[in-house]
FIZA-17282 format. One record per atom (N, C-alpha, C): residue number from 1; residue in three letters; atom name; x, y, z. Coordinates in Angstrom, 1 decimal. Layout:
! residues N
   roza   vexza   kekol        X        Y        Z
    NUM     ALA      CA        X        Y        Z
...
This chain:
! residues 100
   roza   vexza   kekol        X        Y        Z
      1     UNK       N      2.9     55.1    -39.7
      1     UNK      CA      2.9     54.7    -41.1
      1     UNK       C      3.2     55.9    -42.0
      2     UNK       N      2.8     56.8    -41.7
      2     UNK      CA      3.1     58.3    -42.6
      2     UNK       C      3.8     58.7    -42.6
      3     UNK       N      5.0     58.4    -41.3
      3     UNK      CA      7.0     58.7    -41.0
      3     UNK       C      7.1     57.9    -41.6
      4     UNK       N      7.2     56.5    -42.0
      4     UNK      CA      7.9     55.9    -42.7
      4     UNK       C      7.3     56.3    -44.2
      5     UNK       N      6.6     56.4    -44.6
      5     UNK      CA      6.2     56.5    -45.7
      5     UNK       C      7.0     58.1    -46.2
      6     UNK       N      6.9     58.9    -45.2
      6     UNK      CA      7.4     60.3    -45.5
      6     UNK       C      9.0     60.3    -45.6
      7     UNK       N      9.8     59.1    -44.9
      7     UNK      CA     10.8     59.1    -44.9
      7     UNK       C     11.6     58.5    -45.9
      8     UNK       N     10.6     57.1    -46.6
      8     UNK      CA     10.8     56.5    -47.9
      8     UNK       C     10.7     57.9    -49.1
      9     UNK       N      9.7     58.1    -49.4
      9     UNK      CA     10.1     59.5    -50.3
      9     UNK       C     11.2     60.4    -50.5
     10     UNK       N     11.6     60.5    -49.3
     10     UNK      CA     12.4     61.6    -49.0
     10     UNK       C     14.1     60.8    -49.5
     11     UNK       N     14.2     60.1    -48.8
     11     UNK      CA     15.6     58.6    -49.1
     11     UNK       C     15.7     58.4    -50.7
     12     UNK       N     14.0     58.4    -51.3
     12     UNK      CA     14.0     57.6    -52.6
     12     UNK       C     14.8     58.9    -53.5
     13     UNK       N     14.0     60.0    -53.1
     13     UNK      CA     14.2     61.2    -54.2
     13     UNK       C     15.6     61.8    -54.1
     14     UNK       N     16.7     61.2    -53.2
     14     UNK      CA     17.9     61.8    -52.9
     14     UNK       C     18.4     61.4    -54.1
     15     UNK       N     18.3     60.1    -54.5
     15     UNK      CA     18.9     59.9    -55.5
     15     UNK       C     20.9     59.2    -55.2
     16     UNK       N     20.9     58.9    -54.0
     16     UNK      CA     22.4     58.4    -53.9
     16     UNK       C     22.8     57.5    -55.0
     17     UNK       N     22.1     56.5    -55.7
     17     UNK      CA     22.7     55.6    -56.0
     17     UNK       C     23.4     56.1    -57.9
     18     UNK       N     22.5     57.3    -58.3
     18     UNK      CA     22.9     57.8    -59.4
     18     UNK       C     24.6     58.0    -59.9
     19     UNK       N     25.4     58.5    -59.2
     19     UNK      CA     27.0     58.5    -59.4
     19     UNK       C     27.2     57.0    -59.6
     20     UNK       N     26.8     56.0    -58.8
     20     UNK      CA     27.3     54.6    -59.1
     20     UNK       C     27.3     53.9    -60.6
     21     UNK       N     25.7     54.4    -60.6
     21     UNK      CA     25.0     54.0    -61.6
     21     UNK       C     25.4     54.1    -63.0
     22     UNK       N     26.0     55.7    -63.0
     22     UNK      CA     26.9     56.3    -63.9
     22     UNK       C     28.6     55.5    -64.1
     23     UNK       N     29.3     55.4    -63.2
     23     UNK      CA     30.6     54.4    -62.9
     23     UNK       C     30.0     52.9    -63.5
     24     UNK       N     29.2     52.5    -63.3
     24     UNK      CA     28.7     50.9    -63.9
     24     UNK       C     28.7     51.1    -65.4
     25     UNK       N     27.8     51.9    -66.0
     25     UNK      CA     27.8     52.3    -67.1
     25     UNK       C     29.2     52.1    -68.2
     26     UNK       N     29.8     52.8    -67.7
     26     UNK      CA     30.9     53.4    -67.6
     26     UNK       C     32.5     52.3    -67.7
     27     UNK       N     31.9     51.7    -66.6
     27     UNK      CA     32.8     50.1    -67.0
     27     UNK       C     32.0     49.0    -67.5
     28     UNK       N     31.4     49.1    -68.1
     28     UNK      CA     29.8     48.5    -69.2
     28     UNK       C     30.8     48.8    -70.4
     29     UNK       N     31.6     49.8    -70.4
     29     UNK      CA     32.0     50.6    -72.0
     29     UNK       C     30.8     50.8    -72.6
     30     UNK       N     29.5     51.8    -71.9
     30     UNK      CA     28.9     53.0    -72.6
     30     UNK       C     29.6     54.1    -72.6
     31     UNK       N     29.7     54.8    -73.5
     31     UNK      CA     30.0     56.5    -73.5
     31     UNK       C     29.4     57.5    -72.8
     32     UNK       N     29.4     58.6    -72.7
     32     UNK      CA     29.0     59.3    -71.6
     32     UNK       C     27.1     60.0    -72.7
     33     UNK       N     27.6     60.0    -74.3
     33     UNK      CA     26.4     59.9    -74.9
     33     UNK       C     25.7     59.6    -74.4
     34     UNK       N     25.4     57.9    -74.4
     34     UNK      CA     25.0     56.6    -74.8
     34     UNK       C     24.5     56.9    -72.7
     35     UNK       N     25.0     56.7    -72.0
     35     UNK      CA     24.4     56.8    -70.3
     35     UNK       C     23.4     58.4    -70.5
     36     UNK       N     24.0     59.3    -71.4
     36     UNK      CA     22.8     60.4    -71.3
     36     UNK       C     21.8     60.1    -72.2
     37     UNK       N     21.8     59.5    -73.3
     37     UNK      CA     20.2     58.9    -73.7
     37     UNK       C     19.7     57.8    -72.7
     38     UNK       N     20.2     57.2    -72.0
     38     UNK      CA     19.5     56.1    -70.9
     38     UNK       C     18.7     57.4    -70.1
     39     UNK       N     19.8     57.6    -69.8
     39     UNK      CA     19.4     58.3    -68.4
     39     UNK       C     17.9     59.8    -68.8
     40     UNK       N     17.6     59.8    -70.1
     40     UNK      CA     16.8     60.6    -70.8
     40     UNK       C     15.6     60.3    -70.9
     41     UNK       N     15.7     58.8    -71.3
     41     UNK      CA     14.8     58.2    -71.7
     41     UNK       C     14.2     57.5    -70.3
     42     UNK       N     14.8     57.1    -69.4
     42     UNK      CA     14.2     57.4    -68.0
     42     UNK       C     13.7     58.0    -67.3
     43     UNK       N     13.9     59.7    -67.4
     43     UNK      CA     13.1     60.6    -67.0
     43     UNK       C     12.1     60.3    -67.8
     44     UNK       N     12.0     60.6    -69.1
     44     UNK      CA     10.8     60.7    -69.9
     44     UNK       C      9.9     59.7    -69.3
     45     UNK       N      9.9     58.5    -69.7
     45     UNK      CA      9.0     57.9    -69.1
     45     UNK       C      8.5     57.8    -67.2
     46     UNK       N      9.4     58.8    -66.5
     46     UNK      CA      9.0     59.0    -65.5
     46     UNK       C      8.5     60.1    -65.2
     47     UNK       N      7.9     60.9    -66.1
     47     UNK      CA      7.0     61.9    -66.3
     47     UNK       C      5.7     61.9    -67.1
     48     UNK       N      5.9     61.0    -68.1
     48     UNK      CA      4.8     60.1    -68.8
     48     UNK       C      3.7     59.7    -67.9
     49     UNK       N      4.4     58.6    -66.8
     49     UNK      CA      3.8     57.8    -65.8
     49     UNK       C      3.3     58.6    -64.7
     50     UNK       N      3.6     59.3    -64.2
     50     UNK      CA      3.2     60.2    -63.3
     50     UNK       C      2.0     61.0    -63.2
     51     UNK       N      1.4     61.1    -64.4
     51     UNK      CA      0.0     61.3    -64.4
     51     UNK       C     -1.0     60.3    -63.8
     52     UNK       N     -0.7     59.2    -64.9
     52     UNK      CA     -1.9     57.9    -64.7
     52     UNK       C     -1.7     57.2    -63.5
     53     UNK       N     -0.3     57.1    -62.7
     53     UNK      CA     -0.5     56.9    -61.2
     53     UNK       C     -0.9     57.5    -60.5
     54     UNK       N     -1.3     59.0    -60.7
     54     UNK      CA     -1.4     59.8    -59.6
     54     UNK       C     -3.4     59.5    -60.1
     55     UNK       N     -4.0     59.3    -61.2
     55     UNK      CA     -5.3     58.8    -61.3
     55     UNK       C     -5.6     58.0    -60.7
     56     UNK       N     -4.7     56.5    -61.2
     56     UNK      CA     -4.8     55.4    -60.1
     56     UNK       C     -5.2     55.5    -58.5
     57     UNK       N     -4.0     56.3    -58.5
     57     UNK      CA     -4.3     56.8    -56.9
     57     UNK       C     -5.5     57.0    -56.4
     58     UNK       N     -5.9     58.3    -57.1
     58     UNK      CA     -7.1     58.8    -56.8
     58     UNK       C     -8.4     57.9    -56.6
     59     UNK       N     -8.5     56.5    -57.8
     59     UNK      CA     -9.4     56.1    -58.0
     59     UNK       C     -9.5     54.8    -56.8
     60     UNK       N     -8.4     54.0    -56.4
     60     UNK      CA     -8.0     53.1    -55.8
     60     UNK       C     -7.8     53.7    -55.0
     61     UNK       N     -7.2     54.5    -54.5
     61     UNK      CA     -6.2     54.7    -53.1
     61     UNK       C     -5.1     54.7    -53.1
     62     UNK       N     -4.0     55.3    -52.5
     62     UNK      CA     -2.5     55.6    -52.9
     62     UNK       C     -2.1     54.7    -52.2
     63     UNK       N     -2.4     53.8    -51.0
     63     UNK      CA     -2.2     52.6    -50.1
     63     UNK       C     -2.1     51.3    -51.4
     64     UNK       N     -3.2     50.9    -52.1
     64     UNK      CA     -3.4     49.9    -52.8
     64     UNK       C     -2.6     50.4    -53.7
     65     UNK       N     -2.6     51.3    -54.8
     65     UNK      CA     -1.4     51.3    -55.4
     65     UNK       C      0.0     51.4    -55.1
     66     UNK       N      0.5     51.7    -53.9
     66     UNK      CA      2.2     51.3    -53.4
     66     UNK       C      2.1     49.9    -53.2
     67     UNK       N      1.1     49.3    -52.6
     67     UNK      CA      1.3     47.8    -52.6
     67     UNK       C      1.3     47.1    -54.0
     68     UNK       N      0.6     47.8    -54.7
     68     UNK      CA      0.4     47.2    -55.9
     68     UNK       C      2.1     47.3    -56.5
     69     UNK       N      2.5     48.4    -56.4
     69     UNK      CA      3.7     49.2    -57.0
     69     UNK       C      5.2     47.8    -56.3
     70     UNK       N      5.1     48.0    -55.0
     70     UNK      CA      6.1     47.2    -54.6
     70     UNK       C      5.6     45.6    -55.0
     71     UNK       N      4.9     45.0    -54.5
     71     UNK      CA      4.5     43.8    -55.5
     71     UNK       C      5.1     43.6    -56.7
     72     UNK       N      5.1     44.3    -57.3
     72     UNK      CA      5.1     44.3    -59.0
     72     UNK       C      7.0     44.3    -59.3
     73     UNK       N      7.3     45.7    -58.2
     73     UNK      CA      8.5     45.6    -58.5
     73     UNK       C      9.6     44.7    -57.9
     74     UNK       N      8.8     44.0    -57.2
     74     UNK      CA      9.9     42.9    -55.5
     74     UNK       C     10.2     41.5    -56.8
     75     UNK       N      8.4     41.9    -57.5
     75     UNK      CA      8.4     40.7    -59.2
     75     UNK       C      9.5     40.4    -59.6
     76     UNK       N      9.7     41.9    -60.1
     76     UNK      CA     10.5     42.5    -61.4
     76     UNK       C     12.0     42.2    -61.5
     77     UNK       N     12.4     42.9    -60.3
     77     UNK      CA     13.9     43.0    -59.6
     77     UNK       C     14.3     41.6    -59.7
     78     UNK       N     14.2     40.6    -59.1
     78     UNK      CA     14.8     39.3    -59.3
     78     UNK       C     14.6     38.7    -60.8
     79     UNK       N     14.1     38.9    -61.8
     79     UNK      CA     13.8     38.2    -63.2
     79     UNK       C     14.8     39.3    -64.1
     80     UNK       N     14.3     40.6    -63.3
     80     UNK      CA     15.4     41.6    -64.8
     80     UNK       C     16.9     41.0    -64.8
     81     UNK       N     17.0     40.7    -63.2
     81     UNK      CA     18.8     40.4    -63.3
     81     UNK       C     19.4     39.1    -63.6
     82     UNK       N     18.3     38.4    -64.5
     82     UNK      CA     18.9     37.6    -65.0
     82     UNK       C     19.5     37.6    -66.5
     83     UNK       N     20.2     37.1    -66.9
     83     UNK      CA     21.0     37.4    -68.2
     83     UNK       C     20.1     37.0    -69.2
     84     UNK       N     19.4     36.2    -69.1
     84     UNK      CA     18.7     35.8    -70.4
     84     UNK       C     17.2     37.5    -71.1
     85     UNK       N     17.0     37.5    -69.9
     85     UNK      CA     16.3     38.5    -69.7
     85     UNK       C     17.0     40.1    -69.9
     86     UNK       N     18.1     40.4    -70.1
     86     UNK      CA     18.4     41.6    -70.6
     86     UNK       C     17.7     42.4    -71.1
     87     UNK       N     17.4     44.1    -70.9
     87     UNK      CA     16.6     44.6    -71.9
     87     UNK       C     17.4     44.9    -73.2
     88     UNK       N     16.7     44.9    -74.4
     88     UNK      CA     16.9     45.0    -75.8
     88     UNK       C     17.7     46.4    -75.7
     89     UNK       N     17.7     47.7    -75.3
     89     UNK      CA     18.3     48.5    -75.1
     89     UNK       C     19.7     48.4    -74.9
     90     UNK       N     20.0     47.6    -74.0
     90     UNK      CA     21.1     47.2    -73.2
     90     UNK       C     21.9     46.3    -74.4
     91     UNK       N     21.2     45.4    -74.8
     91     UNK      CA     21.5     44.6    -76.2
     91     UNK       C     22.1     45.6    -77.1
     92     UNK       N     21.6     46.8    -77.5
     92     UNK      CA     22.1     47.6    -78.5
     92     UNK       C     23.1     47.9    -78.8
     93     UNK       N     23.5     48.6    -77.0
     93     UNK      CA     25.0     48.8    -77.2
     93     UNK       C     26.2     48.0    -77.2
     94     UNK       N     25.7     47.2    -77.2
     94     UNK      CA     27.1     45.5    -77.7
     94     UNK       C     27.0     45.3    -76.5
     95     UNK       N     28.0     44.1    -76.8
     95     UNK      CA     28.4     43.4    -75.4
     95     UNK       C     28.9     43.7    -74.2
     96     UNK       N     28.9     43.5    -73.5
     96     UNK      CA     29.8     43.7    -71.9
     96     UNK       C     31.1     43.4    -72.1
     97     UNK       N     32.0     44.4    -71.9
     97     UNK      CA     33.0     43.3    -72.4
     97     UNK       C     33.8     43.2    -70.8
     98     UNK       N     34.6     41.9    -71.5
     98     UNK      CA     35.3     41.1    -69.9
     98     UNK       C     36.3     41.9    -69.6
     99     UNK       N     36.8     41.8    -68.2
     99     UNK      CA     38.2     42.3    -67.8
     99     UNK       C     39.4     41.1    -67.9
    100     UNK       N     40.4     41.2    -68.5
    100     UNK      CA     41.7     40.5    -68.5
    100     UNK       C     42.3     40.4    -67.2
């Protein structure tokens, strides 16, 4: 359990999927601005959070909160991608526009 767990960490924190992530953006028509306040405002609140999960932890167990954590996000993942549900952020910067 602790190889896999040691090996998820390690996979998560590489970070491969960031260059893509940047290219989507990018044919989204955000600006390279407009992807560096996303991408800002995602650290921040992933530094924010990183306190009170690591209390969580402490108080629960770092076991019950990953379950809790993947639970929540296995939720999350299938409802965010739907269109109706867009975040307001995403809203701000206009529309998607189509390819011809």
């Amino acid at each position: 359990m602790l190889a896999r767990f040691s090996l998820y960490g390690f996979l998560k924190n590489q970070r491969y999927y960031e260059p893509f992530m940047i290219l989507l953006f990018l044919e989204r028509g955000f600006s390279f601005t407009q992807i560096g306040i996303l991408v800002a405002f995602r650290e921040i609140w992933i530094n924010l959070f990183e306190v009170p999960s690591g209390a969580l932890a402490d108080m629960y167990g770092r076991r019950r909160c990953m379950i809790l954590t993947f639970s929540v996000l296995s939720e999350y993942m299938p409802i965010s991608s739907l269109p109706c549900f867009s975040s307001p952020s995403a809203r701000h910067f206009g529309p998607v526009p189509t390819r011809p």
